[in-house]
C-alpha angles and dihedrals in degrees: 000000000000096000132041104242098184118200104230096187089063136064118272090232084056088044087047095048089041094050093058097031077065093047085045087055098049102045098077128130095248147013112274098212133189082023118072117242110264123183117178127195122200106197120188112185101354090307132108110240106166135022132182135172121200102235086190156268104009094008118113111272118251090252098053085044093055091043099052093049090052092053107173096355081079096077104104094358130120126258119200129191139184093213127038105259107256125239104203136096112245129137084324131039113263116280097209098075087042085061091044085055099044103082089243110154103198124017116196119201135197106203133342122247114288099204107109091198088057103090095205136156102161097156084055090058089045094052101049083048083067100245124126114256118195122190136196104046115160079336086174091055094038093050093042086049084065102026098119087058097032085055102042096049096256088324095308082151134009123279112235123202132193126208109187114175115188147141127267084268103057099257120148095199143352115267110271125237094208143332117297097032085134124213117347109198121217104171121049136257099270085056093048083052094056093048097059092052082056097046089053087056087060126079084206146023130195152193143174119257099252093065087056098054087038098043106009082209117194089220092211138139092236094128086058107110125223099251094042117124099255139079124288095234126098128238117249104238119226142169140207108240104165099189089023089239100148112089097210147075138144115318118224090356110094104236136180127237111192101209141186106276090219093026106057118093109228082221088055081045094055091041090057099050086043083067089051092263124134123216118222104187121208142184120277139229134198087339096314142086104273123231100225091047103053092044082063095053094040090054084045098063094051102275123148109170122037118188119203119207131142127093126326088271091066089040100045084057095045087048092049100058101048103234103113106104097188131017125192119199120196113183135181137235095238137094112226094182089198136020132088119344152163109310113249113257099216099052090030112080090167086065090054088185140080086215103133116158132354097280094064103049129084095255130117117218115244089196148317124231133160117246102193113315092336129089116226117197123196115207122183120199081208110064100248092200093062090058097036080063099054102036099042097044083072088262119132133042134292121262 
């Protein structure tokens, strides 16, 4: 998390153990997609005795992880968890009986499970079971852990995020002097930082084709630190070349190109898989990839989490046709004056959208906080604080 969002109702020893139950849950090797990421403490005397951390569909869940590397330092502990245990019977048995089961005095939950198909009601089981269940516990970290499965009904669709950097004034880049003048950073490196946690959260990222001929970014999570709170996998990066006219991509690195179903040459086709590229062809409108197309095919090959980057053109497209579910907007405390900015609405069809900053769209902002010397703003297009309410008042199911 990049800011401490302490939860005041609750002790400082549960906000402590919580707060790294969540980091527990983040630093994992891989996405877990389509599970949520899940991370579980027991702590026995003020000291952290098991850990655990849920890798994924099939794979052990965090609590019965951290239970089973306490062992017998479990009896009387506390065992807290990002995410109710759950009490149905999926690819693994349910964990809440197995906590029951464990000699675990107190059991301290984030949220509650967001999958309305999931018939739950693991506190339910913990409690009859005579231990002490307490609710509510860094709810806002817990829920935003999970928000790209909390958002999307368990993944019945992708989540699609949308990263947008810019100055005060709404510029996207300096003006360039020529062509190959490489990256020009407007945020700082706290910011950049940021960014690559958010980009190893994300099965794809992607980018237009003009910021590929203009940046040539490597669209990577290499900032990311070893200790951050994301996977340790990297994104595939991909672009949107409707035609597949730019002769580039990512060497030795496979990469995507989401092209124009009519308008893509099968020999650019065959260029573009030569340099280790695959071609996922879309429907088109009004001459270009549309949005809401390659989100489909991009669901259909197996992607969850689709992350959107690149200059205002890309980003106009992606916020017309509603399918962004969550934009971040990271801006910079400079005045350009002049360089790339948003398309005008009234001379750029392929905007389609007079959607133009965050005030005028039909998101509702999660929260504002400052990374270095940059503001980054989080905007929802569901309201966070509707399902914080629900999941983390011990409603809903386990995971």
């Amino acid at each position: 998390m990049t800011e401490d969002r302490v939860d005041r109702g609750a002790s400082p020893e549960d906000n402590e153990f919580m707060a790294e139950a969540i980091r527990v849950a983040a630093r994992i090797p891989g996405r877990p997609w389509p599970n949520p990421p899940v991370g579980a403490l027991v702590v026995n005397d003020g000291r952290v005795v098991g850990r655990g951390a849920h890798h994924g569909a099939g794979s052990p869940h965090a609590e019965v992880l951290a239970l089973a590397d306490a062992g017998p330092r479990a009896a009387g502990a506390t065992l807290y968890c990002t995410l109710e245990p759950c009490n149905h019977h999926g690819r693994t048995p349910p964990c809440a009986p197995q906590v029951a089961a464990s000699g675990v005095r107190r059991v301290v939950i984030g949220a509650s499970d967001p999958n309305p198909k999931v018939c739950g009601g693991g506190a339910e089981v913990l409690r009859a079971a005579g231990i002490d269940v307490a609710m509510r516990v860094r709810g806002d970290d817990a829920l935003d852990l999970i928000w790209p499965f909390a958002a999307t009904s368990a993944f019945e669709r992708p989540f699609v995020l949308l990263k947008t950097a810019t100055s005060l004034d709404g510029r996207f880049a300096r003006p360039r002097v020529g062509p190959g003048d490489g990256p020009a950073y407007l945020t700082g490196l706290d910011a950049r930082r940021d960014v690559h946690r958010l980009r190893r959260w994300c099965d794809v990222v992607l980018v237009g084709e003009g910021t590929m001929r203009a940046d040539r970014p490597q669209l990577d999570g290499r900032l990311a630190g070893e200790g951050d709170e994301c996977p340790a996998t990297d994104p595939l990066p991909a672009y949107a070349d409707t035609d597949l006219s730019f002769d580039g991509g990512w060497p030795r690195r496979p990469y995507w190109v989401f092209a124009g179903r009519a308008s893509a040459r099968p020999d650019r086709q065959r260029a573009t898989e030569r340099q280790h590229g695959t071609v996922v062809l879309c429907d088109e409108r009004e001459g270009h990839v549309a949005p809401d197309a390659l989100v489909a095919e991009f669901a259909r090959r197996g992607g969850h989490c689709l992350m959107i980057e690149g200059g205002p053109t890309l980003a106009a497209a992606f916020l017309a046709s509603g399918v962004v579910d969550r934009w971040i907007s990271y801006v910079a405390p400079v005045v350009l004056g002049s360089g790339v900015s948003w398309p005008n609405p009234a001379a750029s069809d392929r905007a389609g959208s007079s959607i133009a900053s965050p005030g005028d769209s039909p998101f509702h902002v999660t929260r504002v906080e400052r990374i270095g010397c940059d503001t980054k703003t989080v905007l929802d297009r569901i309201r966070f604080a509707d399902p914080l309410v629900r999941l983390t008042a011990g409603e809903g199911g386990g995971h």
